[in-house]
TORKOL-4160 file (C-alpha; in steps of 0.2 Angstrom, whole numbers, padded with zeros to 4 digits, m for minus):
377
<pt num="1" X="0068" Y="m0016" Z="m0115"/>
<pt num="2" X="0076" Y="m0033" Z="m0121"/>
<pt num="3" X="0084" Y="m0046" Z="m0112"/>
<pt num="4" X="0086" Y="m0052" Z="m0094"/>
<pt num="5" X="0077" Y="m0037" Z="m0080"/>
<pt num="6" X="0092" Y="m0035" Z="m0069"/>
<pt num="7" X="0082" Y="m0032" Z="m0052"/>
<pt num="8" X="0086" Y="m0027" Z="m0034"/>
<pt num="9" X="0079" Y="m0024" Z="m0017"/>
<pt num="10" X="0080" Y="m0011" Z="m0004"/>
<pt num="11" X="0073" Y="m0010" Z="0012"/>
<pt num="12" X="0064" Y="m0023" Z="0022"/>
<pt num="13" X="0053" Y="m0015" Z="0035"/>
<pt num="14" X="0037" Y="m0018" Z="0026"/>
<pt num="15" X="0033" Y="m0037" Z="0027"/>
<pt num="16" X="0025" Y="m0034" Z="0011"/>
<pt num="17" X="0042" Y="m0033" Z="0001"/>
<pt num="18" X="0040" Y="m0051" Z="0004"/>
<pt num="19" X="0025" Y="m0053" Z="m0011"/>
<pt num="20" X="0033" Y="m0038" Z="m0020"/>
<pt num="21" X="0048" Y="m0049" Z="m0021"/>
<pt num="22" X="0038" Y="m0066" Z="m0026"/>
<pt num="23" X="0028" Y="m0056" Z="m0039"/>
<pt num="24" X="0043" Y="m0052" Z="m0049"/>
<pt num="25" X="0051" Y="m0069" Z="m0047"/>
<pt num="26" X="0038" Y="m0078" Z="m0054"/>
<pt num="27" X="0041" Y="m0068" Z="m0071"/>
<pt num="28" X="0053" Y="m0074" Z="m0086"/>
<pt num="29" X="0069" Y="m0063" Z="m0090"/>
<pt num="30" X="0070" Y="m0057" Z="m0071"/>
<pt num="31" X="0089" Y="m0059" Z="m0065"/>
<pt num="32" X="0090" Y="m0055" Z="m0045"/>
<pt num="33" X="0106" Y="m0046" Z="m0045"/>
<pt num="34" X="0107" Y="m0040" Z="m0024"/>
<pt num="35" X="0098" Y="m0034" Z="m0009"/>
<pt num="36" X="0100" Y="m0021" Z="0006"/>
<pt num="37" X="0091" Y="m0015" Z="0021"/>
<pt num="38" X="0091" Y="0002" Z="0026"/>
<pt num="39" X="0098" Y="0006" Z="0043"/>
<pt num="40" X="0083" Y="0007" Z="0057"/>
<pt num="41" X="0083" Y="0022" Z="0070"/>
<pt num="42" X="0078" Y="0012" Z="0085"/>
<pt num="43" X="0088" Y="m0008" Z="0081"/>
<pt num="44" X="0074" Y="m0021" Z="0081"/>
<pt num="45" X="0075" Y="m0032" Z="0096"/>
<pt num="46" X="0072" Y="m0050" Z="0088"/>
<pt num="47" X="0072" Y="m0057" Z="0070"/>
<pt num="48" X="0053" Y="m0064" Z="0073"/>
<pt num="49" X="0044" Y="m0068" Z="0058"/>
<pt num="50" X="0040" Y="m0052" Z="0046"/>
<pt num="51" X="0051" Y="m0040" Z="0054"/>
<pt num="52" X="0065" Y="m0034" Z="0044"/>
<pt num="53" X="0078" Y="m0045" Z="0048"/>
<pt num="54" X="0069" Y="m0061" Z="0044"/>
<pt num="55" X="0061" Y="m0054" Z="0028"/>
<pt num="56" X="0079" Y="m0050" Z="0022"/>
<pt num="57" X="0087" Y="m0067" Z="0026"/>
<pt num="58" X="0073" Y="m0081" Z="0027"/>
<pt num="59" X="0065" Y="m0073" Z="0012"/>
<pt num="60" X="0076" Y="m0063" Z="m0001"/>
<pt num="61" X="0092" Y="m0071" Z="0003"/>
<pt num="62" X="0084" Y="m0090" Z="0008"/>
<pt num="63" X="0069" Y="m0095" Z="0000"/>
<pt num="64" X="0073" Y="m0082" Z="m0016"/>
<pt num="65" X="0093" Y="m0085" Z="m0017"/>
<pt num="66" X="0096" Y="m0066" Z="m0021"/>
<pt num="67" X="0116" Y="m0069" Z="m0024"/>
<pt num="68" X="0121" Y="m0053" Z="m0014"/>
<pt num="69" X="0117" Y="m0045" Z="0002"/>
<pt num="70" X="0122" Y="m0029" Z="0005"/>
<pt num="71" X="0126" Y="m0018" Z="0023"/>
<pt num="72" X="0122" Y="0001" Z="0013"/>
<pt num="73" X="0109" Y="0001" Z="0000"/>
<pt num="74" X="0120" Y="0018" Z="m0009"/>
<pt num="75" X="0136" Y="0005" Z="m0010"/>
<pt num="76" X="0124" Y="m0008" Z="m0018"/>
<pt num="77" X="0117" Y="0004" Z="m0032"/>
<pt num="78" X="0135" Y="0013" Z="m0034"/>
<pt num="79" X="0142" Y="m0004" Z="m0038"/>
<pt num="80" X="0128" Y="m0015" Z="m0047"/>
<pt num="81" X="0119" Y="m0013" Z="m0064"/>
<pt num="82" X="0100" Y="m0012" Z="m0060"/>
<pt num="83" X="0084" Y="m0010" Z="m0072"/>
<pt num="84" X="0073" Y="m0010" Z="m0056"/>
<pt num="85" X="0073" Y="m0010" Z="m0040"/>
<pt num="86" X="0058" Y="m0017" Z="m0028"/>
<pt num="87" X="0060" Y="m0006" Z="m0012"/>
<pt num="88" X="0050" Y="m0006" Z="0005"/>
<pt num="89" X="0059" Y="0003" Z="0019"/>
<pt num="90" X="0050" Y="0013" Z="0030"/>
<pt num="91" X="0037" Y="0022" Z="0027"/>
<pt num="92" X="0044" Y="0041" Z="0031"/>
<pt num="93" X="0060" Y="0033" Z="0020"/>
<pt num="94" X="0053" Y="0032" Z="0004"/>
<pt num="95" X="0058" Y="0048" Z="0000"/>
<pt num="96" X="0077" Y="0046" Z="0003"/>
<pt num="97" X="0077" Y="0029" Z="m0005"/>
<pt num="98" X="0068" Y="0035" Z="m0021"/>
<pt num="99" X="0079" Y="0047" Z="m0025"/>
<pt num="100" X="0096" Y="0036" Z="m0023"/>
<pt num="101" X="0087" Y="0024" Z="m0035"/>
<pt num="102" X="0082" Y="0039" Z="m0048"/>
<pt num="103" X="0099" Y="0044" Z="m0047"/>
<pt num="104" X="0104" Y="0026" Z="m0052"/>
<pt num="105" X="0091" Y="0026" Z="m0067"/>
<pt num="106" X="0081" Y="0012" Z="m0063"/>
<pt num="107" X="0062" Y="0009" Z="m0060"/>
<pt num="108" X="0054" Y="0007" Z="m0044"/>
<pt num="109" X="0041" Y="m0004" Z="m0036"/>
<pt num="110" X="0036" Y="m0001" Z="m0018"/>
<pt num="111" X="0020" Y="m0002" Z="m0008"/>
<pt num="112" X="0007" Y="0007" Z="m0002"/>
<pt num="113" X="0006" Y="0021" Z="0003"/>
<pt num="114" X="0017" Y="0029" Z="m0009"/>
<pt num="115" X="0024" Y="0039" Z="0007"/>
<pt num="116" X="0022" Y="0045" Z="0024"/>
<pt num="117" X="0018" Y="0064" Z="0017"/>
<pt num="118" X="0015" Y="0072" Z="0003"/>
<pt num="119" X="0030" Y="0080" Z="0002"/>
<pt num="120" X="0038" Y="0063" Z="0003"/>
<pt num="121" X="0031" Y="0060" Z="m0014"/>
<pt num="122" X="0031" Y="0074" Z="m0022"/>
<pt num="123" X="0052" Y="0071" Z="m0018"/>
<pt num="124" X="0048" Y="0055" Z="m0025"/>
<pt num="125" X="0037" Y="0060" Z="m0043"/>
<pt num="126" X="0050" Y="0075" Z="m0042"/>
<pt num="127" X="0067" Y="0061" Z="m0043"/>
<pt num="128" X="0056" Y="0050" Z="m0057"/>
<pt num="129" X="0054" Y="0064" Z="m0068"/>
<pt num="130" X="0070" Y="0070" Z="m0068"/>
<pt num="131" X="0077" Y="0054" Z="m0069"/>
<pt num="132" X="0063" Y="0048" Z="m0082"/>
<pt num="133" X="0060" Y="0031" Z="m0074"/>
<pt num="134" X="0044" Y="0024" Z="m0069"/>
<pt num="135" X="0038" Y="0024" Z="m0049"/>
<pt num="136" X="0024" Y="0010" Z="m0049"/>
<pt num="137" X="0017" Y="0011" Z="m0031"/>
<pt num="138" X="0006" Y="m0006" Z="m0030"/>
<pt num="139" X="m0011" Y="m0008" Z="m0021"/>
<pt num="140" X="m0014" Y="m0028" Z="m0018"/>
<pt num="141" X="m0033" Y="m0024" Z="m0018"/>
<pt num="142" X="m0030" Y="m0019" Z="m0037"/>
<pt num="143" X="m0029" Y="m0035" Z="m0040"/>
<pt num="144" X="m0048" Y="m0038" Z="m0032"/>
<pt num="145" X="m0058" Y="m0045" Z="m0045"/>
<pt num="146" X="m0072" Y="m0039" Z="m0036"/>
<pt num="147" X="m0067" Y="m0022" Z="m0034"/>
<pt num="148" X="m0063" Y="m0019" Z="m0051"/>
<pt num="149" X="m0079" Y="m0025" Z="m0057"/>
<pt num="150" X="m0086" Y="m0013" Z="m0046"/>
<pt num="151" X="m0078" Y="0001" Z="m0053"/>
<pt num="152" X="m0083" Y="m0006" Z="m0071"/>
<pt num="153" X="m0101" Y="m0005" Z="m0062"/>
<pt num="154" X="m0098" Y="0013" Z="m0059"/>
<pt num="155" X="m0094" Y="0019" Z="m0075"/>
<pt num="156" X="m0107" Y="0008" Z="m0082"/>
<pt num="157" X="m0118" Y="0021" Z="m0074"/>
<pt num="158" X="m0128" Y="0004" Z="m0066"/>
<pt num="159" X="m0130" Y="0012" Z="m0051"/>
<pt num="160" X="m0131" Y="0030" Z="m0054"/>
<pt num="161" X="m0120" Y="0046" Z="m0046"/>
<pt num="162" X="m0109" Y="0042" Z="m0034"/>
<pt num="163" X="m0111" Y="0052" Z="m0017"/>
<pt num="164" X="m0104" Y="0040" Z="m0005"/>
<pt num="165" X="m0091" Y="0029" Z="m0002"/>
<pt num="166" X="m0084" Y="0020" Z="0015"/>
<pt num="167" X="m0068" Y="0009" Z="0018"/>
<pt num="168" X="m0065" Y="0000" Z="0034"/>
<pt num="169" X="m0051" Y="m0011" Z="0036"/>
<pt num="170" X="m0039" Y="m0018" Z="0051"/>
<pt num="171" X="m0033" Y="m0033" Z="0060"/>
<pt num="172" X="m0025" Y="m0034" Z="0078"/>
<pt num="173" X="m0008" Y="m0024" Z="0070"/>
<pt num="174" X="0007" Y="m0030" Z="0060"/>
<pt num="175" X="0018" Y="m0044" Z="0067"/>
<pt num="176" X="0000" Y="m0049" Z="0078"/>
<pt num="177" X="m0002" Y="m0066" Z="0068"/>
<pt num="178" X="0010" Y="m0079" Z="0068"/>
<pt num="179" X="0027" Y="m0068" Z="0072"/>
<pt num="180" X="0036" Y="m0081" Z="0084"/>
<pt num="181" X="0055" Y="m0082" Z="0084"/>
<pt num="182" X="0065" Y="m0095" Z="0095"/>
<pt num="183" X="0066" Y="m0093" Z="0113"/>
<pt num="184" X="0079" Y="m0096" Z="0125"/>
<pt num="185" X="0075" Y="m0114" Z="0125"/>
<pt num="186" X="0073" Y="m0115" Z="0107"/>
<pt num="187" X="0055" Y="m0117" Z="0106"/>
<pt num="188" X="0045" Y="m0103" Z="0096"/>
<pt num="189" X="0039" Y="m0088" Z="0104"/>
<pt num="190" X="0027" Y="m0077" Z="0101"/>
<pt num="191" X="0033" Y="m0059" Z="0098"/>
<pt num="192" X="0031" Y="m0048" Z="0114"/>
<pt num="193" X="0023" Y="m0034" Z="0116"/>
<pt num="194" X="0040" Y="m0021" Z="0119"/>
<pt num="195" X="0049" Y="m0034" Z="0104"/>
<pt num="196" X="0032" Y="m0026" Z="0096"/>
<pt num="197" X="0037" Y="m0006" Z="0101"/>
<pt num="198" X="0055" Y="m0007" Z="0094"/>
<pt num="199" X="0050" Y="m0011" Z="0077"/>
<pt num="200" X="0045" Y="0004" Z="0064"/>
<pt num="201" X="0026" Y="0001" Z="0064"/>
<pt num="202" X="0023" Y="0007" Z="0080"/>
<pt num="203" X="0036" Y="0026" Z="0079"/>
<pt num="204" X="0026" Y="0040" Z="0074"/>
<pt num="205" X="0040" Y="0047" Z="0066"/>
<pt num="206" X="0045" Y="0032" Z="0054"/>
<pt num="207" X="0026" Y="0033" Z="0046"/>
<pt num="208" X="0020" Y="0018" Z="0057"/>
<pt num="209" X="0001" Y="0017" Z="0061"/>
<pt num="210" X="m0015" Y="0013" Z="0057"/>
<pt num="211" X="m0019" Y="0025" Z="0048"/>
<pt num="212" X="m0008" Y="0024" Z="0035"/>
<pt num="213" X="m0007" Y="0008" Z="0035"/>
<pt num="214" X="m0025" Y="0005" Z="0033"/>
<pt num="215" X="m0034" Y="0023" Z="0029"/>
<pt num="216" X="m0025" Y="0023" Z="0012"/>
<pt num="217" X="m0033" Y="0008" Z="0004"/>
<pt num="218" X="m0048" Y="0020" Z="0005"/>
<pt num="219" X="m0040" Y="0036" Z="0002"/>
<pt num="220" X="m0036" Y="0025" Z="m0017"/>
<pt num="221" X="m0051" Y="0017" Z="m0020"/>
<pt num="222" X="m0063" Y="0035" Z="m0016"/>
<pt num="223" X="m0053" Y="0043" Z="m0027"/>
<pt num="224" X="m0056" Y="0030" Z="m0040"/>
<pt num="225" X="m0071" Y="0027" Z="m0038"/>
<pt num="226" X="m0076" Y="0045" Z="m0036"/>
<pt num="227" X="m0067" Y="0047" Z="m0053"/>
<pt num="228" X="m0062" Y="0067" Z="m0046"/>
<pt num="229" X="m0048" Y="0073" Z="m0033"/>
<pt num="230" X="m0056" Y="0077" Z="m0014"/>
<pt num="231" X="m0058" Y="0095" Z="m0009"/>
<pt num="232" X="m0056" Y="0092" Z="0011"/>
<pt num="233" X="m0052" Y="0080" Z="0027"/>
<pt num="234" X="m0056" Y="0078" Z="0047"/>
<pt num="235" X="m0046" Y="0066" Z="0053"/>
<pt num="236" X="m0043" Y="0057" Z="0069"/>
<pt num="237" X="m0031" Y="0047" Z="0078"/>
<pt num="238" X="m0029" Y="0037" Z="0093"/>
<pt num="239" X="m0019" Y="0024" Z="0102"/>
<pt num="240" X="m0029" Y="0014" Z="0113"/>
<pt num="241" X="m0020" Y="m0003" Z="0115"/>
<pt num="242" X="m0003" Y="0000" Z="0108"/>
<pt num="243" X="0006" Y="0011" Z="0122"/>
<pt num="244" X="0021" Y="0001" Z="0118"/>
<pt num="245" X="0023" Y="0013" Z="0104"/>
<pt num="246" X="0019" Y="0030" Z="0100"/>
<pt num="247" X="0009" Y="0027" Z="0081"/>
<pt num="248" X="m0010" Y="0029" Z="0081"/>
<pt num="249" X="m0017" Y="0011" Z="0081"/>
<pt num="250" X="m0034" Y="0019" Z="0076"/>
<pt num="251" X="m0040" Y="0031" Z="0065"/>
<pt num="252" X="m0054" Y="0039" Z="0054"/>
<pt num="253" X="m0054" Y="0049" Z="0041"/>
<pt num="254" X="m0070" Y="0060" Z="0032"/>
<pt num="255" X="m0066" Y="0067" Z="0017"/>
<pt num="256" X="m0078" Y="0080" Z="0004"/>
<pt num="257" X="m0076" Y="0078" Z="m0014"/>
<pt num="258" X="m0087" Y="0090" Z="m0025"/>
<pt num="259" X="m0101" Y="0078" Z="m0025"/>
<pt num="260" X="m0097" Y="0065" Z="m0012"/>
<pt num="261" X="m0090" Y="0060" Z="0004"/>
<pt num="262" X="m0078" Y="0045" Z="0011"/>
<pt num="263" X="m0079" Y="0037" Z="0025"/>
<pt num="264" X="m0062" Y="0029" Z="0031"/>
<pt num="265" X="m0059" Y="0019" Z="0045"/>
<pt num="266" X="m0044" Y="0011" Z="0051"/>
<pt num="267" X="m0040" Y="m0002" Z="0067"/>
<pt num="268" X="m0025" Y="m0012" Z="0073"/>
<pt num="269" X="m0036" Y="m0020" Z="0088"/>
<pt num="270" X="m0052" Y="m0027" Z="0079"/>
<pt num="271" X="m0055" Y="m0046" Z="0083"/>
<pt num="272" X="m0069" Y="m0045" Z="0068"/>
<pt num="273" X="m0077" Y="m0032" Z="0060"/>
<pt num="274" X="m0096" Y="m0036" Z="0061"/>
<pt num="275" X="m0098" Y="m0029" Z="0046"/>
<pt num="276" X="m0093" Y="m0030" Z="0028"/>
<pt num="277" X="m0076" Y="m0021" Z="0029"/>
<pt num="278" X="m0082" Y="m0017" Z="0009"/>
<pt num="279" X="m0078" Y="m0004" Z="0000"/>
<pt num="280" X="m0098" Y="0000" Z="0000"/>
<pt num="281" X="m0102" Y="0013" Z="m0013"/>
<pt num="282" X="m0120" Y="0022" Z="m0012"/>
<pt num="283" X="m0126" Y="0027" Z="m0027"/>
<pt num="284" X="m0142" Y="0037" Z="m0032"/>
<pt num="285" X="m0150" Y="0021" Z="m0039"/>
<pt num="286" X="m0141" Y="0008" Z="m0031"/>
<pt num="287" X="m0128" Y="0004" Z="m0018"/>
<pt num="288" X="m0111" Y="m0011" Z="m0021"/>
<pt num="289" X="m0105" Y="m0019" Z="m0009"/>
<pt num="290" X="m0089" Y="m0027" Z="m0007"/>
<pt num="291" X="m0089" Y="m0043" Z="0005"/>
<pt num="292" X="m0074" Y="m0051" Z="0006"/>
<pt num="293" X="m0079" Y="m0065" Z="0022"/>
<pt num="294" X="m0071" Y="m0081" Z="0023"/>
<pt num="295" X="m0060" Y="m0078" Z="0011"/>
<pt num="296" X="m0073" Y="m0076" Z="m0004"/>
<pt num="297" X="m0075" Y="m0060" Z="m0013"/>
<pt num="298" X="m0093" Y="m0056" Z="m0018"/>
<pt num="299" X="m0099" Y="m0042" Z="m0026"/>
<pt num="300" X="m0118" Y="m0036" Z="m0022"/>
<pt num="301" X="m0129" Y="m0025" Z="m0032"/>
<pt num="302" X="m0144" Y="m0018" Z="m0019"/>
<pt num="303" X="m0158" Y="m0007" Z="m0024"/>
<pt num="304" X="m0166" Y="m0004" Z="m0009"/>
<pt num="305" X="m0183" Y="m0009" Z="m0001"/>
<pt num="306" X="m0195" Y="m0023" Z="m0007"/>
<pt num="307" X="m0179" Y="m0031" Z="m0018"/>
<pt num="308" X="m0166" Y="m0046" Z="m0016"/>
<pt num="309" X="m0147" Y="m0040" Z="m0019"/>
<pt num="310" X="m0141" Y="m0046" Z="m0031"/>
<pt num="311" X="m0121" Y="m0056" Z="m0035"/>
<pt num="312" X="m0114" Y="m0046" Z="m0049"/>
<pt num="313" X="m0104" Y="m0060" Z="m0059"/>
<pt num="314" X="m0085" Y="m0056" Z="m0057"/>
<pt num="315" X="m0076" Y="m0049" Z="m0072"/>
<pt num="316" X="m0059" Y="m0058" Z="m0077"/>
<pt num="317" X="m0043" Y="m0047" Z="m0075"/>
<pt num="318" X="m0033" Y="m0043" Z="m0091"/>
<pt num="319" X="m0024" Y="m0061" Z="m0098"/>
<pt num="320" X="m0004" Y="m0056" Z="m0097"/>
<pt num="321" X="m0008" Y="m0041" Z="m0083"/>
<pt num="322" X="m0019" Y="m0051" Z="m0070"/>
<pt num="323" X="m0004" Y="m0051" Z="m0057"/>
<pt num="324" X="0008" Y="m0036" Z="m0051"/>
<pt num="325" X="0022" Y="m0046" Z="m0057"/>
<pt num="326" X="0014" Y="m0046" Z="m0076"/>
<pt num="327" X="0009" Y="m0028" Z="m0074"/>
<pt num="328" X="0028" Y="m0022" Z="m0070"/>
<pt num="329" X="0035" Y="m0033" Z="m0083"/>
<pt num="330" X="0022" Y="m0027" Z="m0097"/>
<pt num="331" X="0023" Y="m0010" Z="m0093"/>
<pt num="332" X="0043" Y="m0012" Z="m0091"/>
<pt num="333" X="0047" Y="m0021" Z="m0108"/>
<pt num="334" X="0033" Y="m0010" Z="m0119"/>
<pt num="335" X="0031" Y="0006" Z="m0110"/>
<pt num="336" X="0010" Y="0004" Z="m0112"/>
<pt num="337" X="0003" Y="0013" Z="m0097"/>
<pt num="338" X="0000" Y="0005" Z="m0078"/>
<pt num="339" X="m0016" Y="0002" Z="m0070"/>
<pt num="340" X="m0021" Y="0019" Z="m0065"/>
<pt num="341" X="m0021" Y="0014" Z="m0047"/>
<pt num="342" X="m0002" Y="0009" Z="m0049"/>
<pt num="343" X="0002" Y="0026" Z="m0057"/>
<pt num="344" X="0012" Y="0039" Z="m0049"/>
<pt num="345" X="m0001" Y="0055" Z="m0053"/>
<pt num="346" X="m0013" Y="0045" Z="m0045"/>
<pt num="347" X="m0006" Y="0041" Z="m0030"/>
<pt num="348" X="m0001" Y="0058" Z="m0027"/>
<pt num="349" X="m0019" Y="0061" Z="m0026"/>
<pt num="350" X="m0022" Y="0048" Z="m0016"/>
<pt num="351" X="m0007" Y="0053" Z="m0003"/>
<pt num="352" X="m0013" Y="0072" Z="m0001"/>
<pt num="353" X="m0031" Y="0065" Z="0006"/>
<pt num="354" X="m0019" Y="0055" Z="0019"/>
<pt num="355" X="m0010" Y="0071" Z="0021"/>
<pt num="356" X="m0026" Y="0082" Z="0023"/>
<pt num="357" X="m0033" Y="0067" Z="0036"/>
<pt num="358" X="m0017" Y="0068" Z="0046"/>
<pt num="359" X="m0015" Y="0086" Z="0047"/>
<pt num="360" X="m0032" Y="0088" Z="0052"/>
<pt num="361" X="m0030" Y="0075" Z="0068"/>
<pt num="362" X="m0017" Y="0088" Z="0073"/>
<pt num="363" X="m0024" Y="0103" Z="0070"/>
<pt num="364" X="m0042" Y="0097" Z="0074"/>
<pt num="365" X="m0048" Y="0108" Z="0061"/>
<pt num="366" X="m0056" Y="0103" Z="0045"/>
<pt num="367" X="m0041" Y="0104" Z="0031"/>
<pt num="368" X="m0040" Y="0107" Z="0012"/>
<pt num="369" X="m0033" Y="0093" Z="0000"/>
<pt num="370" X="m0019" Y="0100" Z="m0007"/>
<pt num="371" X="m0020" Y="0093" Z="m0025"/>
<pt num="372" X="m0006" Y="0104" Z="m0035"/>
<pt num="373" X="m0007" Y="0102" Z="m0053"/>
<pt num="374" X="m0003" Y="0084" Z="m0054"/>
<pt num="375" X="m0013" Y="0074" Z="m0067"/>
<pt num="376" X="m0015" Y="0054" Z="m0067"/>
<pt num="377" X="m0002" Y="0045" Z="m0080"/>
């Protein structure tokens, strides 16, 4: 593809269109073209930092001077040209936006997860395909250079088979740092607890919680790791803190690949985790761990009893596809394949182990992963 990458957004739920956004700016030969949001169930109460109304106009129409805002994302792709389109609505919308955009002919980018279900996403590969246009669902620990040493380490054989891997990850819940709007008096406030409930995060039925908020980093990086598709899940939710919403603010997911299990846990009321929120992958002759305290990534090879661990050296990401931003434009303007984790097959995978973990909370049954025929690329 030669010449300016005509770009637009949709949808502004996820505060994480806000990097998506800056990621592509950054690159040469993009050309914002317009923006829209899509229409929320249950209005937002205030425009506090990172909810939807301030990502739209402090970020894509203020700090980034996208030239057009838009009221309906389907007027906004039925009247502008578009190459690609960055999109982060709401989780259960992914679905319904991909589609439209598919229809349009452009590339996507969104965030993880690729979807609130699987058969959200197979909606989404399914609209791709048909369109053949590229869906890049990015993972911002992809571009951990510790984490991707460690999967060099893996494949390296330098700490033998792989039979366990566990994830935990979490904060306090989105909007709990730093989202303050002004008060009656002007002065910034902090959001409120039922400004907290009204926004998408915290409605089951939008795809809020923690689970997927947080279970799908490891539901990725298992799979990658692992190097196969999971066979089965247990999964378990709970809201213990966050009754001004339905959404599970806590959840855990087991999950059995052929030769290995994952350990996933998610939390939106952790002050501090205690431990190394990893990934930590136990291997048959050695075990990683991922330790990302104070800001500092460090990668550590132990062996066991009687020796020191050991600070692997980090390897340097790819010159000219070290940044998401890089990565789109390369794989947009030569058509050389993503980073498998950015991949559409991949994330599929990745999604039906979510699915498999979310069924299983309700059913409290142990369920199958339901892996189709899909194949990574």
């Amino acid at each position: 593809m030669a010449g300016k990458i005509r770009v637009g957004v949709i949808g502004f739920a996820h505060m994480h269109i806000n990097e998506l956004m800056r990621q592509m700016h950054a690159q040469p030969g993009v050309e914002w073209v317009a923006c829209a949001d899509t229409v929320p169930t249950r209005p937002e109460l205030v425009d506090a930092k990172n909810t939807r109304g301030w990502n739209k106009n402090a970020i894509a129409l203020g700090e980034l001077g996208i030239p057009k805002g838009y009221d309906d994302y389907r007027e906004m792709l039925s009247k502008e040209k578009l190459d690609l389109v960055v999109f982060c609505p709401e989780n259960s919308r992914h679905g319904e936006v991909a589609e439209a955009i598919a229809a349009h002919g452009a590339h996507m980018l969104t965030e993880k997860p690729m979807a609130a279900s699987l058969s959200e996403a197979l909606r989404m590969s399914r609209a791709a395909d048909a369109a053949g246009v590229s869906l890049i669902v990015n993972w911002p620990i992809t571009w951990s250079a510790a984490v991707r040493t460690a999967h060099r380490v893996i494949n390296e054989g330098l700490i033998g088979d792989v039979w366990q891997v566990k994830w935990r990850a979490g904060s306090m819940g989105p909007l709990a740092y730093g989202s303050v709007h002004p008060g009656v008096d002007g002065t910034m406030v902090e959001i409120t607890d039922i400004e907290r409930g009204a926004t998408w995060w915290h409605q089951a039925d939008t795809g809020g919680g923690a689970l997927l908020d947080y279970c799908c980093y490891g539901a990725c990086l298992s799979r990658w790791f692992i190097g196969e598709p999971a066979v089965a899940a247990n999964g378990m939710l709970a809201n213990f803190r966050s009754h001004y919403g339905d959404a599970d603010d806590n959840a855990v997911i087991t999950v059995r690949f052929p030769r290995a299990i994952a350990i996933l846990e998610a939390t939106w009321t952790c002050l501090d985790h205690g431990v190394p929120e990893g990934p930590i992958i136990y291997g048959s002759t050695g075990t990683l761990v991922v330790d990302r305290a104070g800001g500092r990534q460090v990668l550590l090879l132990k062996r066991g009893r009687g020796s020191e661990p050991v600070e692997v050296e980090l390897d340097h990401l790819p010159a000219g596809r070290e940044t998401l931003g890089k990565e789109v434009m390369h794989h947009i303007t030569t058509g050389e394949a993503l980073h498998e984790t950015l991949q559409m097959g991949f994330n599929l995978q990745a999604q039906a182990i979510l699915d498999a973990g979310q069924r299983s909370a309700h059913s409290g049954k142990l369920e199958l992963v339901n892996n189709g025929t899909w194949t990574i690329g």
